[in-house]
C-alpha positions in Angstrom: 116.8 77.6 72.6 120.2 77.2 74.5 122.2 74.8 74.1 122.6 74.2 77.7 118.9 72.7 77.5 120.1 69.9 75.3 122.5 69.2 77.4 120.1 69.2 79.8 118.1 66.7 77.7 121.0 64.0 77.3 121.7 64.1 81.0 118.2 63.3 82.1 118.1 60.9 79.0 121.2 58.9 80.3 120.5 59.1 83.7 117.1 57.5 82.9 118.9 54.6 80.4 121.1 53.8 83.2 118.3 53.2 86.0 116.4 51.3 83.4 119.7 49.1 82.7 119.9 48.7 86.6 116.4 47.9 87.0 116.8 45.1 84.5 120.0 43.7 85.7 119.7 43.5 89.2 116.9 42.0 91.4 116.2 43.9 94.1 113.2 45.4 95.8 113.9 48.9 94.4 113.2 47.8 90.9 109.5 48.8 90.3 111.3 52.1 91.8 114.2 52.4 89.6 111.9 51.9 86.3 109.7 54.4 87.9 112.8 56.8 88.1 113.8 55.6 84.7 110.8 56.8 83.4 110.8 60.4 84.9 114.7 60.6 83.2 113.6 59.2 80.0 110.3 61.1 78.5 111.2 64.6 80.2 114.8 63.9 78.6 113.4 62.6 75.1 110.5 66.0 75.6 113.8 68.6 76.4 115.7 67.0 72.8 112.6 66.7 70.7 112.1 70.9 71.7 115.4 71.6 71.4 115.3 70.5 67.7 112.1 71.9 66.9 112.4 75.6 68.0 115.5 75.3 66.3 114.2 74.8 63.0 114.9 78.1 61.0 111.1 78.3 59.8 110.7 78.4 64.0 112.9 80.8 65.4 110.5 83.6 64.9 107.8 81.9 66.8 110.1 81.1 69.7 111.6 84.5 69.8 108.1 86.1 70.2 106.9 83.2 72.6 109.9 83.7 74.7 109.6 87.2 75.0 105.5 87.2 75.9 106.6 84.7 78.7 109.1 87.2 79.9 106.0 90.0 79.8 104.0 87.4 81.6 106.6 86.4 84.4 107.0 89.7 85.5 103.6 91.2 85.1 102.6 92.6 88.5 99.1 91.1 88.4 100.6 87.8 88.2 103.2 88.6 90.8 100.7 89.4 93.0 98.4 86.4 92.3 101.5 84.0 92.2 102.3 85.3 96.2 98.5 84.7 97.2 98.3 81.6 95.6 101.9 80.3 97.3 100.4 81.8 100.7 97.0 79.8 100.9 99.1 76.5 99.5 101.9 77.1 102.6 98.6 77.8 105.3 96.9 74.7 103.7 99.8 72.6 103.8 100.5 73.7 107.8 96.5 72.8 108.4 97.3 69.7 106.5 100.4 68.5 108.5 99.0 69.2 111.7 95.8 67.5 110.5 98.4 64.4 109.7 99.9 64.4 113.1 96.8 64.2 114.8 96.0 61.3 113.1 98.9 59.6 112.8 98.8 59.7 116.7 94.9 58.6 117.3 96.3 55.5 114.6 99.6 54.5 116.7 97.5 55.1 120.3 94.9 52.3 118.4 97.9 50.4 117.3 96.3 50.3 113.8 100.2 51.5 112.7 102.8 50.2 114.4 105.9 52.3 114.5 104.0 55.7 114.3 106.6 57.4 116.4 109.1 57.6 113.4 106.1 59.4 111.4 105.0 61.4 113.6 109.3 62.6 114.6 109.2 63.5 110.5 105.8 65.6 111.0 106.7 67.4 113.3 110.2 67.9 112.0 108.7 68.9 108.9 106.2 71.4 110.5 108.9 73.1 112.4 111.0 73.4 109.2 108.0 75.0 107.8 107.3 77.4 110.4 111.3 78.2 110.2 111.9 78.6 106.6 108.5 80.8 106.1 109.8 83.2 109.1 113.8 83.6 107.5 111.9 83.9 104.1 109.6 86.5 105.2 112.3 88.5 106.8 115.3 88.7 104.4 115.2 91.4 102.0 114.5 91.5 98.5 112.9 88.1 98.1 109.7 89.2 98.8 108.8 92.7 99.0 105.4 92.9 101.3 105.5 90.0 102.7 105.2 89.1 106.4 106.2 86.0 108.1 102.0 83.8 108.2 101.7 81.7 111.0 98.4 79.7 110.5 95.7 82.3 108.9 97.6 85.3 109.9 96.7 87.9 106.8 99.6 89.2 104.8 
């Protein structure tokens, strides 16, 4: 394993102490937050070290040498490509049917007055849709990134 993961490690790991030490020490609203945050530092940090150490062990380098290179096979095995794209496709047409879905809603809920203040949720929607629409499009059309794809509006087949 590089030594740039343990690195890696020891920043999350800090980063994580420190929000705890905030979240202790001050007494704000954000603190069920910061321990929250705290905790996503801490155990991925403690989980980077603790791997770091074990593959390497000498009686582990082998292991990891082989694992690492069957993940390399794996990551560009053209099957997987393939599924990986399909799979990223129905989550991005799913995600747009979900969003427009939300802003439907959101707007039946602020016409009811149910939720106040539903104008601010539904200017993110929409932002967010459009930002969707506009990243998938560039995406689709710049070279090299991703070689058969089209830009999808909607259910548009690729």
């Amino acid at each position: 394993m590089k030594k740039s993961n343990l690195i890696t490690g020891f920043i999350y790991l800090i980063a994580g102490v420190i929000l705890l030490l905030i979240a202790i020490f001050t007494n704000t609203k954000l603190d069920s937050l910061l321990c929250g945050f705290a905790g996503v530092g801490i155990g991925p940090g403690l989980m980077i070290i603790f791997k770091y150490f074990y593959w390497n062990k000498p009686e582990n380098k082998k292991r990891y040498q082989e694992k690492s290179e069957k993940e390399a096979i794996e990551l560009h095995d053209e099957l997987n490509i393939k599924l990986r794209d399909k799979s990223g496709h129905y989550a991005y047409v799913y995600g747009i049917i979900v969003i427009c879905f939300s802003i439907v809603v959101f707007s039946i809920l602020g016409q009811l007055e149910i939720i106040t203040h539903s104008g601010i949720i539904l200017l993110y929607l929409g932002a967010y849709l459009i930002f969707q629409l506009v990243i998938n499009t560039t995406w689709a059309k710049t070279p090299g990134l991703a070689p058969g794809m089209k830009p999808s509006f909607f259910f548009a087949k690729t």
